[in-house]
C-alpha positions in Angstrom: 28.6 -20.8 39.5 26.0 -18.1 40.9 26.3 -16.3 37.7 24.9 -19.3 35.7 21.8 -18.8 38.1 20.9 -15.1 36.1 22.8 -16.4 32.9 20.5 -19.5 32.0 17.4 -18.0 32.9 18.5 -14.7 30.7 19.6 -16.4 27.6 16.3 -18.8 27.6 14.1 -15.5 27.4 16.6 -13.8 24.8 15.9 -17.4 22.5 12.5 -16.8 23.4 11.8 -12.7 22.0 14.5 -13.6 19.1 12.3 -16.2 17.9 9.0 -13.7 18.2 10.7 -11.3 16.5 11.4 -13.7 13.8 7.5 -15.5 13.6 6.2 -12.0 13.3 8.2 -10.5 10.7 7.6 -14.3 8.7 4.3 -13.8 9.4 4.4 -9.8 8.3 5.5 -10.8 4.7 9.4 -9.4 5.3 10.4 -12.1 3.5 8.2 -12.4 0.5 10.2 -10.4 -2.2 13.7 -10.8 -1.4 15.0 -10.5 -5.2 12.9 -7.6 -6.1 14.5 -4.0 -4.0 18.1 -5.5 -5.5 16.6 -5.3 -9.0 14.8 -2.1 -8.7 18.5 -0.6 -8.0 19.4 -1.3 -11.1 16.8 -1.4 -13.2 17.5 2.0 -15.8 14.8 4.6 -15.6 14.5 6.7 -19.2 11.1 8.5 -18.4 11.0 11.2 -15.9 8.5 10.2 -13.2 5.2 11.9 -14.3 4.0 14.7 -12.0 0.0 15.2 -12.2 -1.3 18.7 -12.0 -2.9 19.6 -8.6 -6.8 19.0 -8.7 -8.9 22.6 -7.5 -11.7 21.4 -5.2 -15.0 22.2 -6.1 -17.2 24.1 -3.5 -20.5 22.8 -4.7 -21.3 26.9 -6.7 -21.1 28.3 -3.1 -19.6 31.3 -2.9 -18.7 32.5 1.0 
């Protein structure tokens, strides 16, 4: 019976962060696409990805 003293109290603040944890990652968009990572799997690629050549800064005709 003494155990139901630390149990009830402990369960009512586990409810309590579940349901935070579950408002914030509503509120966070986790849920917005749920179809769309399963289809990406899938989906069939023919074109390699497309790799830009890397851009040489320009130091304003300053030579150092």
């Amino acid at each position: 019976m003494e155990s139901l003293y630390l149990l009830i109290p402990l369960s009512v603040v586990l409810v309590f962060v579940i349901g935070v944890v579950f408002w914030w990652s509503v509120r966070s968009g986790q849920f917005d696409d749920l179809e769309g990572p399963g289809y990406r799997v899938v989906v069939d690629d023919d074109a390699p990805p497309v790799v830009k050549p890397p851009v040489k800064e320009d130091d304003g005709g300053t030579s150092r």
